[in-house]
C-alpha positions as CSV (number, residue, x, y, z in Angstrom):
1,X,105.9,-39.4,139.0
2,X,105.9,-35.7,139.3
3,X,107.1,-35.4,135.9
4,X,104.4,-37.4,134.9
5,X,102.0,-35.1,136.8
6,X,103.1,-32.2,135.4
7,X,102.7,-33.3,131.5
8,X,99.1,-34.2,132.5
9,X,98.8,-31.0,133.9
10,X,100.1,-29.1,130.8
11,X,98.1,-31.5,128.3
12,X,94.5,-31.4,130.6
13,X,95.0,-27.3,130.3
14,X,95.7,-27.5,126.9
15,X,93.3,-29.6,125.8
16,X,90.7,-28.8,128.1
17,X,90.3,-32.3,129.5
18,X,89.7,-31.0,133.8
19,X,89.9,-35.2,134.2
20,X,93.7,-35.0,133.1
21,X,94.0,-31.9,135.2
22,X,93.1,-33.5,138.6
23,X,95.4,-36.8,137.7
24,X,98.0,-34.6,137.2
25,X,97.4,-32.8,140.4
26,X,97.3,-35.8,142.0
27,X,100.2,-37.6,140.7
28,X,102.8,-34.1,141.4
29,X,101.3,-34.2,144.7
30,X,101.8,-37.8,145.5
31,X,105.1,-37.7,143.6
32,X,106.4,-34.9,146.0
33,X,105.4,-36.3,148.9
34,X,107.4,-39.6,148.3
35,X,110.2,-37.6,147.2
36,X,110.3,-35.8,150.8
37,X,110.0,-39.2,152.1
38,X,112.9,-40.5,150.4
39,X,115.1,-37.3,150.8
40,X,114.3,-37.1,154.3
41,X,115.8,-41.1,154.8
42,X,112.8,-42.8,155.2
43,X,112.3,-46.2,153.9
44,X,109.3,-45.7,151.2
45,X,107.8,-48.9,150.0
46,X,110.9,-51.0,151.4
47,X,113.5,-48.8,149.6
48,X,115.9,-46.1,150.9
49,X,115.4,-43.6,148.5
50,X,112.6,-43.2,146.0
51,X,113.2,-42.1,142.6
């Protein structure tokens, strides 16, 4: 997911699309947050780690 983010970022800059820009923020930000979940041991949507 935060890979995913950040080639949405680089693409929406690119091509100057701001809707691809805030997905992308979006998506790194939601993406990092569920991997500090998962690193920290915390069940994220019923699994033990997420990635």
């Amino acid at each position: 997911m935060v890979v995913l983010g950040i080639i949405l970022l680089v693409v929406g800059f690119v091509a100057g699309l701001s809707i691809l820009w805030t997905i992308g923020i979006v998506l790194v930000v939601v993406g990092a947050i569920l991997w500090l979940l998962g690193a920290m041991g915390h069940a994220v949507a019923g699994r033990k780690h997420y990635w």
